[in-house]
N, C-alpha and C positions, 0 to 999 in steps of 0.2 A: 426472437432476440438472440440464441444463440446461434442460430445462423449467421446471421449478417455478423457477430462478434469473430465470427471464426473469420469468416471471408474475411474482413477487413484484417484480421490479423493475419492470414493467411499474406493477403497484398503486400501490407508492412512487412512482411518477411522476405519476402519471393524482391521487394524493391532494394531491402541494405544488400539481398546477398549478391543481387545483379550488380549493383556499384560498387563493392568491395574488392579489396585486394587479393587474390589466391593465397590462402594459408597455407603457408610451410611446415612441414611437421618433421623434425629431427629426433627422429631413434637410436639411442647412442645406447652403446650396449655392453659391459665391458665388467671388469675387477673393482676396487673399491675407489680407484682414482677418476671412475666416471660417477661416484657419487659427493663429490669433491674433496677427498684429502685429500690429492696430489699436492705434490709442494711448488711453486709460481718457476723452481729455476728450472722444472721439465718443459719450460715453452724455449730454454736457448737450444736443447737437444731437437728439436722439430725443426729448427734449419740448418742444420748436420746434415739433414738427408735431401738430396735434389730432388726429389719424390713430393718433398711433404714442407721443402722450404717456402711455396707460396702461401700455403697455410699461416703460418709465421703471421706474417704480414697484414693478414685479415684480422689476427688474434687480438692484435696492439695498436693500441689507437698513435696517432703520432706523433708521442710525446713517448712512445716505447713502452710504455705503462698498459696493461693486458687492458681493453675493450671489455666496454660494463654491457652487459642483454636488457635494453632497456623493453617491457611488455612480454618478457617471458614466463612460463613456466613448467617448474620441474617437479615432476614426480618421481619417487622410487619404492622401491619395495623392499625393507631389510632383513626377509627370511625370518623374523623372531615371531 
């Protein structure tokens, strides 16, 4: 029984992972504004810079209003 349990689970695995999308993994890594207290007006400083101004654009949905992560998640670690 455990065999054939495993197999077949084994299949069901090896099937979602072949038709699924490639997971993105975002490592962000930084001061205490990468665990969100930054304040919303540091997104007009990021198209100040030609470097970083396409960024901008990605950030804010098109209504100018910052882009919600819908299926994310965030972990941190607060040193205490």
């Amino acid at each position: 029984m455990k065999p054939t349990a495993s197999l077949l689970t084994s299949l069901l695995l090896a099937t979602v992972c072949a038709e699924a999308k490639p997971l993105k993994v975002f490592i962000l890594a930084g001061q205490s504004n990468m665990e969100g207290h930054a304040r919303i007006e540091t997104f007009d400083y990021i198209g100040d810079d030609p470097a970083t101004a396409p960024l901008l654009k990605m950030m804010r949905g098109p209504d100018g209003q910052p882009a919600v992560a819908e299926n994310a998640w965030i972990s941190y670690l607060t040193g205490h």
